[in-house]
PLY file of the C-alpha trace (Angstrom):
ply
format ascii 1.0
element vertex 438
property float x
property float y
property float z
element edge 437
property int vertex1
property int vertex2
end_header
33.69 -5.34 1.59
32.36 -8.76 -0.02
29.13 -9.52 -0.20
29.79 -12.54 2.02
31.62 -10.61 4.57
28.41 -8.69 4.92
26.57 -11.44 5.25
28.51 -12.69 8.24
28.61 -8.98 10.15
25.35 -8.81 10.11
23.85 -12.26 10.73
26.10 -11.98 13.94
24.82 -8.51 14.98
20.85 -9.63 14.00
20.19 -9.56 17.49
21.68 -6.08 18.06
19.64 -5.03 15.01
16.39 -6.63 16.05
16.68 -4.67 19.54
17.57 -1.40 18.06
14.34 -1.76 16.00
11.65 -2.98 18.96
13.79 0.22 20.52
12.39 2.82 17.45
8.79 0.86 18.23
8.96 1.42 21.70
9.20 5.38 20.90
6.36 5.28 17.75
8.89 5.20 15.26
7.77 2.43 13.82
4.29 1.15 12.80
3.32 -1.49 15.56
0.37 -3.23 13.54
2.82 -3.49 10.89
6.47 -4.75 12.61
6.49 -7.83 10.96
7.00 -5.99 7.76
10.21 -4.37 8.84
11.39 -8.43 9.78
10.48 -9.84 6.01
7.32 -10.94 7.57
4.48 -9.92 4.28
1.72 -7.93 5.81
-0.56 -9.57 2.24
-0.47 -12.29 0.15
1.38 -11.18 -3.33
-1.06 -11.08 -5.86
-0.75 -13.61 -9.46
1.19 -12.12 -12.89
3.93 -10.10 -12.91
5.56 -8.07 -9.64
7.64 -5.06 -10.33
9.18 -3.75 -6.55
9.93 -0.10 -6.61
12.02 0.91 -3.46
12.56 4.49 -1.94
13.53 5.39 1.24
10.61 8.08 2.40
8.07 10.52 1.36
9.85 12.81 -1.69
10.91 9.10 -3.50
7.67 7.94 -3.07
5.64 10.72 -3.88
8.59 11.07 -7.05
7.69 7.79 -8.44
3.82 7.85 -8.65
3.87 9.37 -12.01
5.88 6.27 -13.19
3.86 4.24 -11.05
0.87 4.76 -12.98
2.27 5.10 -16.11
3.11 1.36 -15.84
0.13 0.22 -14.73
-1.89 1.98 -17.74
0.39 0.38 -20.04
0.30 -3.24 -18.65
-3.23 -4.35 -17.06
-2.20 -7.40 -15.65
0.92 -5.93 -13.74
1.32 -5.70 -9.87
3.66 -3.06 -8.43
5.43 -3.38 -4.91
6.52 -0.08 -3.40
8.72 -0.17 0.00
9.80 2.32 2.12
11.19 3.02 5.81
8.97 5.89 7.43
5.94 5.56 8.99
4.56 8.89 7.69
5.71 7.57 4.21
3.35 4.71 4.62
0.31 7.01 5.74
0.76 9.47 2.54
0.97 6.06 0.36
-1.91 4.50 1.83
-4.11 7.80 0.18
-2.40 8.36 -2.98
-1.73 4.70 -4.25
-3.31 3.86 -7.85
-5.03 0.50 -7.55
-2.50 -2.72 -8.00
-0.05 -1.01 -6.16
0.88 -2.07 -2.65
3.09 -0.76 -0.05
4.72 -2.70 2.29
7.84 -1.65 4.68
11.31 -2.42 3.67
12.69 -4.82 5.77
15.64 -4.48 7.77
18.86 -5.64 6.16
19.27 -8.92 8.07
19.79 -11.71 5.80
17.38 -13.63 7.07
14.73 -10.72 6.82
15.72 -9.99 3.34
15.67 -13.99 2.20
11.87 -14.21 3.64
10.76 -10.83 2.00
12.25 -11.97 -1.59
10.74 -15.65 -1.05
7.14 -14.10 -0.92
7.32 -11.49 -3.19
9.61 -12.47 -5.97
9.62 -9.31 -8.12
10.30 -9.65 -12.01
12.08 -6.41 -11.91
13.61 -3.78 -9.01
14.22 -0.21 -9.42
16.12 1.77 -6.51
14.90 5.54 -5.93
17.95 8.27 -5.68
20.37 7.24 -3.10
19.57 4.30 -0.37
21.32 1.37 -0.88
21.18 -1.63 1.26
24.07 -4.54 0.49
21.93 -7.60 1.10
18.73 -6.15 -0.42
20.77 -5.42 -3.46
23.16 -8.50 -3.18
20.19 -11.16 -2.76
18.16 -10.10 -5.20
20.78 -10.03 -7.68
21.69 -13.72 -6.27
18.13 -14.36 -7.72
18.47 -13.33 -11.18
16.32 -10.05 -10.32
17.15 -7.14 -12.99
17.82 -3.80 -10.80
17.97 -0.02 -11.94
18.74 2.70 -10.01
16.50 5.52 -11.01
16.10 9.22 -10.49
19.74 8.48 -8.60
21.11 11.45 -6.95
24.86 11.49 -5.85
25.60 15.13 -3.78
29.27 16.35 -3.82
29.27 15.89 -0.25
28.49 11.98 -0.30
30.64 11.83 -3.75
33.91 12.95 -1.61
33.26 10.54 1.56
32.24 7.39 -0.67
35.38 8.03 -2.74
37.52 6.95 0.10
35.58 4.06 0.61
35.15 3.41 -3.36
35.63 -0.68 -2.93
32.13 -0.68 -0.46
30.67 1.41 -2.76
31.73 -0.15 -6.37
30.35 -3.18 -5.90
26.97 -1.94 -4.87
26.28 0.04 -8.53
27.62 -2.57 -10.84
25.03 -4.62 -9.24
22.22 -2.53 -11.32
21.67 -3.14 -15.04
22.49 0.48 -15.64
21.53 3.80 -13.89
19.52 7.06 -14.63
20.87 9.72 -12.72
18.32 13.06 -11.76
20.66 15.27 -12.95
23.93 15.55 -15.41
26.55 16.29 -12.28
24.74 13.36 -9.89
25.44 11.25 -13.35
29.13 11.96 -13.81
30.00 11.41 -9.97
27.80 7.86 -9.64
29.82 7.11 -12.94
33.15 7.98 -11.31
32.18 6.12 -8.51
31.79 2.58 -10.35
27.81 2.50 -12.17
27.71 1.28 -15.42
25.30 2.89 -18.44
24.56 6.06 -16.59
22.03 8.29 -18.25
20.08 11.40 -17.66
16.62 11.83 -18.40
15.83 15.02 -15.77
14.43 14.83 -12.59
11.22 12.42 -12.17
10.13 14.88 -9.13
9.44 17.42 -12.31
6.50 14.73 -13.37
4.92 14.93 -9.81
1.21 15.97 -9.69
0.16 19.27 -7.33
0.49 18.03 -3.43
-3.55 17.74 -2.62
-4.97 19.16 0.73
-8.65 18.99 2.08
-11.33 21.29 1.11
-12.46 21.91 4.42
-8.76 22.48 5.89
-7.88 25.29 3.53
-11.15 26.89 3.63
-11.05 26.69 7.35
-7.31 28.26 7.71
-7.77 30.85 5.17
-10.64 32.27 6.73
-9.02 32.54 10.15
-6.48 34.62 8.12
-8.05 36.72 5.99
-6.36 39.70 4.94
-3.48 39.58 6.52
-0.19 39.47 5.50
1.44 35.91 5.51
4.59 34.09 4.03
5.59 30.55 4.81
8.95 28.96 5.34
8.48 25.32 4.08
10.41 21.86 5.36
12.68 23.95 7.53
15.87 22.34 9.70
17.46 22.57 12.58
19.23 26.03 12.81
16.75 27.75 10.38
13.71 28.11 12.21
15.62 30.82 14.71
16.22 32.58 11.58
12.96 32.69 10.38
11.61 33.53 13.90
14.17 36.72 14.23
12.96 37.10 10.21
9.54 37.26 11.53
10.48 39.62 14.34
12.17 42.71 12.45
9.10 42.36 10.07
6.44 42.87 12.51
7.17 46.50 12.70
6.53 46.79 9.22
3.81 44.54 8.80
2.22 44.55 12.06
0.09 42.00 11.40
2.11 39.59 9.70
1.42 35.74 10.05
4.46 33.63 9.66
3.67 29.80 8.82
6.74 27.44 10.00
6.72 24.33 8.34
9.50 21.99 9.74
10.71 18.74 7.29
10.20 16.92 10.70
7.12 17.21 12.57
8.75 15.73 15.65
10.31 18.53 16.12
7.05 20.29 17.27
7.65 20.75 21.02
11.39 22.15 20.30
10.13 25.07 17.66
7.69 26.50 19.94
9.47 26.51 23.14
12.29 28.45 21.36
9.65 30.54 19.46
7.82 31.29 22.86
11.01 32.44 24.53
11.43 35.01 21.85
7.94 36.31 22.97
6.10 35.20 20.02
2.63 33.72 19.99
2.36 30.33 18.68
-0.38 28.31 16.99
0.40 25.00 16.74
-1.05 22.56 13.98
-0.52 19.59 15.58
-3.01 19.81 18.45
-5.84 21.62 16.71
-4.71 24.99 17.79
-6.46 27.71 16.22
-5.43 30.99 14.08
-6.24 33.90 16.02
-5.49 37.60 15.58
-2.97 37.16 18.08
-0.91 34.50 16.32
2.54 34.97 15.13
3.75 31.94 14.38
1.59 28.87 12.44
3.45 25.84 12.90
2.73 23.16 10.75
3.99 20.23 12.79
1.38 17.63 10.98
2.76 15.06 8.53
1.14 15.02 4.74
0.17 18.41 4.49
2.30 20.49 2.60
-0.38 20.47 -0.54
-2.11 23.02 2.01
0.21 24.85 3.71
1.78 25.93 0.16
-2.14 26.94 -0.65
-2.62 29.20 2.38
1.01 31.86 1.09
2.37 33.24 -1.88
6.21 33.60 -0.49
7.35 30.78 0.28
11.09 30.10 1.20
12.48 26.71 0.39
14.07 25.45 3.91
17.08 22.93 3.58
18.94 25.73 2.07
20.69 28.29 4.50
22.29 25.11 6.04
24.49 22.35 4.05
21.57 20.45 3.63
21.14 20.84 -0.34
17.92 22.17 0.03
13.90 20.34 -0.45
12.15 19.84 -3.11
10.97 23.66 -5.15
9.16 21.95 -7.53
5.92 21.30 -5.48
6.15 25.15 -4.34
6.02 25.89 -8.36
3.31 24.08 -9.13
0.98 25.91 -6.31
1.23 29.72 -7.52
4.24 31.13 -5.14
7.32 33.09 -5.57
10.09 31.21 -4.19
12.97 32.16 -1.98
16.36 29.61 -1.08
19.35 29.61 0.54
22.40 28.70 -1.67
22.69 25.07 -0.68
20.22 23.68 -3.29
22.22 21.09 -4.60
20.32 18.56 -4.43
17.70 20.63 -7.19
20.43 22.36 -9.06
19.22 22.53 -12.29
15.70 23.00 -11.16
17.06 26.07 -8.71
18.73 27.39 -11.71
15.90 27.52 -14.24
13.58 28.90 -12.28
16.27 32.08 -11.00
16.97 32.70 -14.27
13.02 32.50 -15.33
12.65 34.95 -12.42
10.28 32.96 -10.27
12.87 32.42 -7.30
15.57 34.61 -5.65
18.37 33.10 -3.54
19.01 34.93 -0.25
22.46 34.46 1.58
21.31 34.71 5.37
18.28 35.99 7.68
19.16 39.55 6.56
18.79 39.23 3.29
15.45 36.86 3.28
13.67 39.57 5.69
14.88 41.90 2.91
13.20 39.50 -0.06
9.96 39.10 2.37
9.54 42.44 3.27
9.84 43.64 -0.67
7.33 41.22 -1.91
4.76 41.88 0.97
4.78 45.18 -0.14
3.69 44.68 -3.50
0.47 45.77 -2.53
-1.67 44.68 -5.79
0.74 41.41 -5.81
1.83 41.80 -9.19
5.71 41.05 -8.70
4.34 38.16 -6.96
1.81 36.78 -9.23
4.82 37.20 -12.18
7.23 35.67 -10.13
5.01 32.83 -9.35
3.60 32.12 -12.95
7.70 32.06 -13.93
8.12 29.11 -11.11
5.48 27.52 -12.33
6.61 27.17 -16.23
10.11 26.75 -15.07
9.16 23.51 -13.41
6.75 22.03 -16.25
5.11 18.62 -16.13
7.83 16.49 -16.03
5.96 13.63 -18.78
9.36 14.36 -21.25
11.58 12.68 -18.62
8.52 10.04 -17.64
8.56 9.04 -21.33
12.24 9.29 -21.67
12.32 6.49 -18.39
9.68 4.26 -19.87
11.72 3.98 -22.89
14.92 3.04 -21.16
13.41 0.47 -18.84
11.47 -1.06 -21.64
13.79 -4.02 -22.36
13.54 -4.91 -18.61
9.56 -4.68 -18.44
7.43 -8.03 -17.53
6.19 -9.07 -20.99
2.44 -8.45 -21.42
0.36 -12.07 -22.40
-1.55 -12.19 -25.53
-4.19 -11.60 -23.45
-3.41 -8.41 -21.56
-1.81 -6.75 -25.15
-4.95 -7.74 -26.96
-7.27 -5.76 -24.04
-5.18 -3.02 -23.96
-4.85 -2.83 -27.81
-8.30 -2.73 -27.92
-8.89 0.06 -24.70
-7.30 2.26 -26.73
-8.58 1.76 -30.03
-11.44 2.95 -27.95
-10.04 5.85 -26.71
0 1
1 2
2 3
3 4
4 5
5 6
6 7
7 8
8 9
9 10
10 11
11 12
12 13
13 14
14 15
15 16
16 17
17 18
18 19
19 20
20 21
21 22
22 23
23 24
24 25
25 26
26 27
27 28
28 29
29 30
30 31
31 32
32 33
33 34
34 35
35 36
36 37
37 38
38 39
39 40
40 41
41 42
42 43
43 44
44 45
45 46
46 47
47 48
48 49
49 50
50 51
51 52
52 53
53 54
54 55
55 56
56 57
57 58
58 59
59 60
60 61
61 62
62 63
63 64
64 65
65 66
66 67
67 68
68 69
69 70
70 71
71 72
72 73
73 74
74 75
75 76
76 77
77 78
78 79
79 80
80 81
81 82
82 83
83 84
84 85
85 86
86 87
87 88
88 89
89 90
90 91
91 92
92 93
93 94
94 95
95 96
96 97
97 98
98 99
99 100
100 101
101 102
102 103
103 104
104 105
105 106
106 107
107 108
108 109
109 110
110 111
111 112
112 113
113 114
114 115
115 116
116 117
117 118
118 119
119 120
120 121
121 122
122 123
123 124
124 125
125 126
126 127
127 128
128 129
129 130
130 131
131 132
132 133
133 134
134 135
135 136
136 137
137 138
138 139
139 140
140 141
141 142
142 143
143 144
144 145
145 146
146 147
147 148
148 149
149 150
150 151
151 152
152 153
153 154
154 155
155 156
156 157
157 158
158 159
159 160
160 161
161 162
162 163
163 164
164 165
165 166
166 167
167 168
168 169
169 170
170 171
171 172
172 173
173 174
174 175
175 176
176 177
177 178
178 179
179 180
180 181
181 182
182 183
183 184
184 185
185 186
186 187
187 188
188 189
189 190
190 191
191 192
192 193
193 194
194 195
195 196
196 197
197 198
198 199
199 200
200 201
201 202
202 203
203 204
204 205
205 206
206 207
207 208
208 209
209 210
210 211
211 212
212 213
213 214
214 215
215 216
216 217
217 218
218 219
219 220
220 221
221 222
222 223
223 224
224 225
225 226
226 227
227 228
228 229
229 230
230 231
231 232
232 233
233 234
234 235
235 236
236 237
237 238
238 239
239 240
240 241
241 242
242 243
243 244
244 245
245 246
246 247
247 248
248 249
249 250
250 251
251 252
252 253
253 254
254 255
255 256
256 257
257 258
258 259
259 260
260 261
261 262
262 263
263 264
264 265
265 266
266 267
267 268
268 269
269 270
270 271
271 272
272 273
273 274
274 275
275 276
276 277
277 278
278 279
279 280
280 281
281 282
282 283
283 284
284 285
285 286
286 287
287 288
288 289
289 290
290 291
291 292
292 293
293 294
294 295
295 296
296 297
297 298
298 299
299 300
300 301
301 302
302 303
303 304
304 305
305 306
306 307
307 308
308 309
309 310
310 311
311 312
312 313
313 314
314 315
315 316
316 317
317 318
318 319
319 320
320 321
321 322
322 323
323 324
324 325
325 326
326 327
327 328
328 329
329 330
330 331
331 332
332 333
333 334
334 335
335 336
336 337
337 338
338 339
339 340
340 341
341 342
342 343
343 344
344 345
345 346
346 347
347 348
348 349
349 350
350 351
351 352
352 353
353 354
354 355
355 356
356 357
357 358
358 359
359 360
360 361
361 362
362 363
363 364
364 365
365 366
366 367
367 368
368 369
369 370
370 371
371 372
372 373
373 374
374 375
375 376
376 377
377 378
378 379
379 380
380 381
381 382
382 383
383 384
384 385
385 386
386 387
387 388
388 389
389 390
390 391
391 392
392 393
393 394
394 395
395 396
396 397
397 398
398 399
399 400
400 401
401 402
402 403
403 404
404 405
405 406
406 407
407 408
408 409
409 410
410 411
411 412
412 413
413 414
414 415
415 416
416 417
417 418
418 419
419 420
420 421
421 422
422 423
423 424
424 425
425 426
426 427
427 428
428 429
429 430
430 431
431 432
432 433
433 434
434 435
435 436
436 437
């Protein structure tokens, strides 16, 4: 499809568009102090100097891209960066963990109109695309503008690779739009290649460079009181169809562990109400984060349905299974897991962490179960350990398997150098001299 047949579709179905958001508004899917963002409409003025716009679709890009984030800033003083994204819980996380000179601003719907007001304001010197979301007029005007794009940390599954394939000439046009591309991994490289994007390259994963997920003081010390001594294992960003398997997981436990505590993380908090009314029917007691409901003796089930937590729910176990992964889902991110002391169990759809899955089975610091039996079988075995030694081992080998990630943050840097907003006598000449100082 052209670029102007685009165009056309959907400056004729604005209106339709335009409804179906005030709709997601209507149900607090959308921030309502903040619509006009979604519309092109800036919620700030853009600030003087240079504007680099960084653009992911939710939390894991945004979180992914903070490393980077600062990295540029450090380097270049006088630089501005612009991140967008869609979710409203993605916007709450940001609003914490932003370094200063970085804003955050929605992305706005792709309406032509929308998009030409947003890039009127804003003007970036330079774009970069997180993983996988492409819109055609984002991409399309801002190339129209003489706006250098990358795609970066660009992530291709098989799944997607063998649908776009058929529809290669929507597709094409799309990633030879970008200057080149740095895929998060070698196989996400060769099938964005094979799919049409030019100068693909492969630096490793930029979620490896992420910092430990934070949680509040008071939180953890709170929950880990209320559970004490008892045994515990969490199942983390869970989807549909595998939270029944870690409730009947739960269930053929408690005979063994009678006072096991099982903490049920779904990747969508929405999804609150659903999980416990199945979880109740079962029998099972549930605790329910969202509305301040307590730990008590009593409590089988801890469900996490709060948004920006995970930094403490990965504090409060040492098993955790990776959810996204006994479904064709490819499996969340491991890495943040690592990085928080826990031996790691996942399903065999991780393919969208392949080689991080990989290094840290063969490290021994994960196992990958086939099915409920087989997880209740992991969980039960590493429970056991009474003087957690398997688990402490298996935990330290996540943990180096995953390093710090500042190889492939360097490796980027280098890459995107060319395309950097050129420092001013000025701004060199401070920095020069903040680190002849250092």
């Amino acid at each position: 499809m052209s670029a102007a047949l685009y165009h056309a579709i959907t400056t004729v179905l604005s209106p339709a568009i335009t409804w179906y958001l005030r709709r997601r508004l209507a149900q607090g899917k959308e921030d309502r102090v903040r619509f006009g963002e979604r519309l092109g409409e800036a919620g700030r003025e853009r600030p003087g100097g240079h504007l680099i716009w960084i653009h992911g679709a939710s939390v894991g890009e945004m979180i992914s891209v903070l490393p980077l984030v600062e990295r540029m800033l450090h380097q270049d003083a006088g630089l501005h960066i612009l991140l967008t994204s869609g979710t409203v819980t993605s916007a709450r996380i940001m609003a914490d963990r932003m370094p200063p000179r970085a804003i955050h601003q929605f992305m706005p719907v792709d309406i032509p109109s929308c998009v030409a007001r947003f890039l009127d304001h804003w003007q970036p010197d330079l774009a970069l695309w997180v993983e996988s979301e492409l819109w055609p007029n984002l991409i399309y005007q801002t190339r129209a503008r003489g706006v250098p794009m990358v795609l970066i940390n660009a992530r291709m599954s098989e799944n997607s690779f063998r649908r776009w394939r058929w529809l290669g000439f929507l597709i094409r046009p799309l990633l030879q739009a970008f200057e080149f591309c740095i895929a998060q991994s070698t196989p996400d490289g060769g099938r964005l290649a094979t799919l049409g994007a030019r100068f693909v390259s492969f630096h490793g994963n930029l979620k490896a460079a992420s910092p430990p997920l934070p949680a509040d003081p008071h939180d953890l010390h709170v929950l880990k009181s209320a559970i004490g001594q008892r045994p515990v294992w969490l199942a983390a960003s869970t989807h549909p169809g595998e939270e029944a398997i870690v409730t009947a997981v739960h269930q053929r436990l408690a005979s063994q562990f009678p006072d096991l505590l099982t903490i049920l993380v779904p990747r969508h908090a929405v999804r609150g109400d659903e999980i416990t009314d199945e979880a109740r029917a079962l029998g099972l007691n549930v605790a329910r984060r969202a509305l301040e409901q307590p730990i008590s003796g009593g409590t089988d089930i801890y469900l996490g349905d709060s948004m920006g937590e995970m930094g403490l729910y990965y504090r409060l176990a040492t098993i955790v299974f990776i959810g996204g992964s006994l479904i064709e889902h490819g499996g969340q991110n491991p890495l943040e897991a690592a990085r928080l002391g826990s031996a790691l169990l996942f399903g065999p759809s991780m393919f969208n962490f392949t080689e991080q899955a990989a290094a840290m089975t063969q490290a021994g610091g994960a196992e990958t179960v086939s099915d409920g039996d087989t997880l209740a079988a992991q969980v039960a075995l590493l429970l056991a350990d009474g003087e957690e030694t398997a688990r402490r081992a298996a935990a330290a080998a996540a943990d180096l398997a995953a390093d710090d990630g500042q190889d492939v943050i360097r490796a980027v840097m280098g890459q995107l150098a060319p395309l950097l907003p050129k420092q001013t006598p000025e701004t060199k000449s401070g920095r020069e001299s903040d680190l002849a100082r250092a």
